[in-house]
N, C-alpha and C positions, 0 to 999 in steps of 0.2 A: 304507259303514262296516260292515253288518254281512253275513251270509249269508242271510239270513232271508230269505225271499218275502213274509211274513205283511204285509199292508197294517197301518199304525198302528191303522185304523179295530177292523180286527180282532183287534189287542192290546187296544185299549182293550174292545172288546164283553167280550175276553178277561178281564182283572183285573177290569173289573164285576159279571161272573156269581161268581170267586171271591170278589169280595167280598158278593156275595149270600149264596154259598152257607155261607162262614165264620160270616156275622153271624146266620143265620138260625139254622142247628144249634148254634152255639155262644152268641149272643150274647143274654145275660139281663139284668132289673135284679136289683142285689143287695135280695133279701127285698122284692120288689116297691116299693122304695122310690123315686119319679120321680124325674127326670134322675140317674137312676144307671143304669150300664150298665159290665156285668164279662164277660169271655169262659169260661166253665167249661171246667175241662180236659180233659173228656173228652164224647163224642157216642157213645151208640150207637145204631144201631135194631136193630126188630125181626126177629131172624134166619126165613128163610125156613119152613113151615109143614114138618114133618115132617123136619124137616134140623139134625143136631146143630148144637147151639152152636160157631161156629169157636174156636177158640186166639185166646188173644194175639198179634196179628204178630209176625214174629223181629224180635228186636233184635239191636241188635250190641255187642260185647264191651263192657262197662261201662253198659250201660245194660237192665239186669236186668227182666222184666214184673213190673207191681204185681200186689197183690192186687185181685181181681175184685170184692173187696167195694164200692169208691168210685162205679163202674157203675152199682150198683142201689142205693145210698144216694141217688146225686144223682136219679134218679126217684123216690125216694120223696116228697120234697116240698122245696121252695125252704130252706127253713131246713135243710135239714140238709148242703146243699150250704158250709155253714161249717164241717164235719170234713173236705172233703177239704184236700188237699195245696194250699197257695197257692205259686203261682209267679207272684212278682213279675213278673220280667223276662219273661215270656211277655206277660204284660200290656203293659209297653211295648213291644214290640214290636208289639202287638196296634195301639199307639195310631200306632207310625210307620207299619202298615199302612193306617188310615184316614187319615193323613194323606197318603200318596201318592196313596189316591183323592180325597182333596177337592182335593190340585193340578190333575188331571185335571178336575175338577167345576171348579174354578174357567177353568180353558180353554175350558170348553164355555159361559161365561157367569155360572156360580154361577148359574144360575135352578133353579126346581126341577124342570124338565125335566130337567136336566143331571144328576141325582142318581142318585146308582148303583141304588138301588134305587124309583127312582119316584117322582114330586111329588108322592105323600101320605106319604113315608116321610121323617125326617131326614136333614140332607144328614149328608155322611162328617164333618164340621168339627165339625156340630154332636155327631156321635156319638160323637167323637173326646175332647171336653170332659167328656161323662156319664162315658166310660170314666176319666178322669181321678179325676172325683169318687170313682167309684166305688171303683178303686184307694187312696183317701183314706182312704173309711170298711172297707174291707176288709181294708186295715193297720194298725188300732188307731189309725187318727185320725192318722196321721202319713206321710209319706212317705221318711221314714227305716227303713231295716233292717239287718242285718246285714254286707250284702255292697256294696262299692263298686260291682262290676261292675253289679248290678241299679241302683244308684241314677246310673249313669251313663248305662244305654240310657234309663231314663225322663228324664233329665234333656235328653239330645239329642234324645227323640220330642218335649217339652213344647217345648222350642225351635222345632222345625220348625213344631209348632202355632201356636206364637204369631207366628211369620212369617204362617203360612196364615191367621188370625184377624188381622191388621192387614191382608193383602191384601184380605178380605172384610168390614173394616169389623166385626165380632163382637165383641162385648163379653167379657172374662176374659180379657185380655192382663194384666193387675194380678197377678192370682192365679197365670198361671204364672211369672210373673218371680220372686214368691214361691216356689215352688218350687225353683226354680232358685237363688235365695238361697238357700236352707235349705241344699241338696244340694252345692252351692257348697262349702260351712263345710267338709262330708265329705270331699271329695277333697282340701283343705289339707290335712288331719289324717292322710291316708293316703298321701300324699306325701314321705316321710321321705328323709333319708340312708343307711338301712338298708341293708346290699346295696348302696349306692354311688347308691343312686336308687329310679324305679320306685314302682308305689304296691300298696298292699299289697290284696286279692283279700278279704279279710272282716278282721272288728273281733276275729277271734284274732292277728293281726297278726305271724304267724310263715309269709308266702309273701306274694308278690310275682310277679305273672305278665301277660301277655299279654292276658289278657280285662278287667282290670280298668286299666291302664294303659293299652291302646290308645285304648279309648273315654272315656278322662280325658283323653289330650292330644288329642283330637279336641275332644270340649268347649268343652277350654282353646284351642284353634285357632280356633273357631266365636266364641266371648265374646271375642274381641279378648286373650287373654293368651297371647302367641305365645310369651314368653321360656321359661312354663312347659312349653307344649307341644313346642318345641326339647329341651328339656332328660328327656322322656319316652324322645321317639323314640331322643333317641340313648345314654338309658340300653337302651333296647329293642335298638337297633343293637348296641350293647357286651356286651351281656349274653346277651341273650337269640336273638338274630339267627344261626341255622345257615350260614356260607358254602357248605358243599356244598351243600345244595339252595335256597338264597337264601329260605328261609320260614324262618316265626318257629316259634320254639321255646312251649312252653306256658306253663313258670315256673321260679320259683328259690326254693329255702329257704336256712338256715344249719341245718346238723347239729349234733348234738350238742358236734361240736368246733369249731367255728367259722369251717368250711370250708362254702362253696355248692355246692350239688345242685342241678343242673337236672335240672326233669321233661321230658324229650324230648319229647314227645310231639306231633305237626305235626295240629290242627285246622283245616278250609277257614274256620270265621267271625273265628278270631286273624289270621287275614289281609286281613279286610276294612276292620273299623275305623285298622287299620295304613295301608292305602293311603288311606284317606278322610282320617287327619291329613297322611299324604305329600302329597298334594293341595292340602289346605288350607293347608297351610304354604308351601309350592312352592317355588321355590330349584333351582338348580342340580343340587345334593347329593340333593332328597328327589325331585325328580323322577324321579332316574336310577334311584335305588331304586327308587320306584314302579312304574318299566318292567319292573327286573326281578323285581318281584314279581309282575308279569301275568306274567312269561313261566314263572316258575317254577310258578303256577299252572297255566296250561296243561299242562306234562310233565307234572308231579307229583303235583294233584289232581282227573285226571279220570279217566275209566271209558268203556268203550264204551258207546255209548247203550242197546242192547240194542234188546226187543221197542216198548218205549216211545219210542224216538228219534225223531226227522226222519229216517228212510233210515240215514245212517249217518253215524260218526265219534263222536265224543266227549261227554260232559255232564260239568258237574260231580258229584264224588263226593259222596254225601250219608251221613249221619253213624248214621241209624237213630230209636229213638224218645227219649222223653221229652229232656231238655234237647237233644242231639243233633238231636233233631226241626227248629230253630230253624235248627243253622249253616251250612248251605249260601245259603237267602234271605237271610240276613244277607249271607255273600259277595257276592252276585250283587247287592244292595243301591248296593256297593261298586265293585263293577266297573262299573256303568253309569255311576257318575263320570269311571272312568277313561276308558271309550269318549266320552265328550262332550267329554274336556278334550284342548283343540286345543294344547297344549304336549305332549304326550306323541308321541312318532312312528307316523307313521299306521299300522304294524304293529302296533303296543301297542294303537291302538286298536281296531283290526278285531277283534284277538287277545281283547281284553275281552268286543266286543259278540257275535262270536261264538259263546262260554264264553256270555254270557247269554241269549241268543234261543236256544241249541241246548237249554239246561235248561229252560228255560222251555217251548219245542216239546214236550221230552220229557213236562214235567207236563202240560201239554195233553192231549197225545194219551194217556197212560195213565188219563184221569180215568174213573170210572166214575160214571154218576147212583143217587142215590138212589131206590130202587125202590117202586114201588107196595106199600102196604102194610110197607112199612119204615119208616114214619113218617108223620106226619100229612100228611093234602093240603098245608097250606103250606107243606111242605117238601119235595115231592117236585119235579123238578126239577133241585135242589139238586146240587153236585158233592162224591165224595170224591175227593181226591188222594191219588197214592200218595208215601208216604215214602220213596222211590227213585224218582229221575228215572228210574233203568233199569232198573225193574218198572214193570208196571200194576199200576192199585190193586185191582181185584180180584185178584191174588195176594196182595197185602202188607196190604187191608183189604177181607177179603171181605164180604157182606151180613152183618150179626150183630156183628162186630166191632166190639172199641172205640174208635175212630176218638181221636187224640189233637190236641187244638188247634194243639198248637207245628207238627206235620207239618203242616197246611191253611195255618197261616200262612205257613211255608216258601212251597210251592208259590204262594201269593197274591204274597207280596214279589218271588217269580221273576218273575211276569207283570205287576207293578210297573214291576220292573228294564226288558223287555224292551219294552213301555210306553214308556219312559223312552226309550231306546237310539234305539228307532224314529225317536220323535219329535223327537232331537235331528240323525237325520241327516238328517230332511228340511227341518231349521232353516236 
């Protein structure tokens, strides 16, 4: 099913070390408070001795470099890491990330041998629940915000966990059903007739798009409410759905006259969630879509692999920094669904695992380690990814540089996916 030579053994060593290396650089309790645990948005070290300070990595068009100030606040001391910028949804994500290693942890036995980072360290499950907490107390006590979209990726990570915690017998299945209640109530409310359907992207409730709908009727696909999740995809279909290149569109307003404007704009993670409700839902209709949203993926949203690749041919395109950081692994999240699932035609599915073990290779092979004297001994070791499958990181994150969470994330979810991929074709 896929191209990849890489033995499973060697995907799994693979995602374990990224998720070492993620948890280590990034991963804190909030204001040293036990069982909390938050991912901080940025990592830097110490740039080399005698050698400017690098630049901000390039970003790419819409996603602007911040100010440098957040860098050296967040060293200043644990408390004042509450002025920087909170990114919800990086957090959930954060938490689907340890939850694909504790599936992994739990194949190996759920002992504490099996634990990504050591049988004196927490398993991924249990780490997965602090980051929960945490995200609790770092939202103002609530897991309600602004934006559907963020309350939809944590609402389908708490999901997954509370699978992963009944598999392992773990106490806090109560509390995220809770959760999931709460967040439940949001997505009704966002759910309108407006625009013909579709759910609306933030509580200004004047756009309706892609990121925030997709991963609602997934959800609604996942909790047994299939009627609503039907009724997503094919306002999605209707609406929002480009027939020339078969991928989704980004979103829709109403203008001032009371005519709809679609934002054009073709992002690789509006495509992922899309295919995971296709999936989920199955059917004749959304399978075939499904198909051809692997294939339109293929043409449309890759790149030659470059100096980072396996030899050569293709990786997924990836998006640059801060939010963009995110949606390529989200993709690939995506597509290793589609490579496992035996109703799709086995083209679709080579087509998938292929797309994912080739990105995944590419992040691999680009990682540079964390250097001597770039950061403390427990972290040296450690890996940085680059934010292009087709750059190495030292181009795109040289020593010194401010390393951004959502990019490490990316690249860990890739070596998830490809994890994933492996493991199903030797099933």
């Amino acid at each position: 099913m896929t191209s990849s030579s890489t033995s499973l053994t060697a995907w799994q060593d693979r995602a374990d070390h990224a998720a070492r290396s993620v948890t280590s650089l990034f991963g804190r309790k909030l204001l040293f408070l036990p069982g909390t645990h938050l991912g901080t948005v940025l990592w830097q070290g110490r740039h080399p001795a005698g050698q400017p300070t690098p630049s901000t990595p390039e970003v790419e068009p819409g996603n602007q470099p911040g100010p440098r100030w957040p860098a050296a606040l967040r060293r200043m001391r644990p408390a004042a890491s509450l002025a920087l910028p909170w990114h919800y949804w990086w957090q959930a994500h954060y938490v689907d990330c340890l939850v694909d290693t504790g599936r992994r942890e739990l194949g190996g036995g759920a002992t504490p041998a099996a634990r990504f980072d050591g049988p004196g360290r927490p398993s991924a499950g249990h780490l997965a629940s602090r980051l929960v907490t945490g995200i609790r107390l770092r939202n103002a006590l609530t897991f309600v915000n602004s934006y559907y979209d963020d309350m939809a990726w944590l609402a389908l990570a708490t999901l997954r966990l509370d699978q992963l915690a009944a598999e392992t017998r773990r106490p806090g299945r109560r509390r995220y059903a809770v959760v999931r209640a709460s967040l439940a109530l949001q997505f009704d409310a966002a759910c309108t007739d407006d625009l013909g359907g579709g759910t609306f992207w933030s509580k200004k409730r004047d756009f309706k798009n892609t990121p925030a709908t997709a991963p609602v009727a997934l959800f609604y696909a996942r909790t047994g409410q299939h009627a609503k999740a039907q009724a997503l995809l094919d306002w999605l279909d209707s609406t929002l759905f480009d027939a020339d290149q078969a991928l989704y569109l980004d979103g829709a307003r109403l203008n001032p006259a009371g005519e709809v404007l679609l934002e054009r704009a073709v992002y690789t993670y509006n495509q992922g969630p899309v295919l995971g409700a296709l999936l989920e839902l199955g059917g004749e209709a959304n399978l075939a879509r499904a198909a051809d949203l692997v294939d339109a993926v293929q043409l449309l949203l890759t790149v030659p692999a470059g100096s980072s690749g396996p030899g050569s041919g293709s990786v997924l395109r990836c998006e640059g920094t801060g939010d963009g950081g995110l949606f390529t692994g989200i993709l690939c999240r995506y597509l290793a669904l589609a490579a496992a699932d035996q109703r799709l035609p086995a083209s679709t599915r080579t087509a998938a695992a292929r797309l994912v073990t080739g990105t995944a290779e590419a992040f691999w092979a680009g990682r540079r380690a964390v250097g001597s004297g770039e950061a403390k001994a427990r972290r040296e070791g450690a890996s940085i990814f680059s934010l292009h499958a087709a750059q190495p990181a030292a181009a795109t994150y040289p020593p010194g540089a401010a390393v951004e969470l959502s990019t490490q994330l990316q690249a860990w979810m890739a070596l998830e996916a490809a994890a994933a991929v492996t493991a199903a074709a030797g099933a």
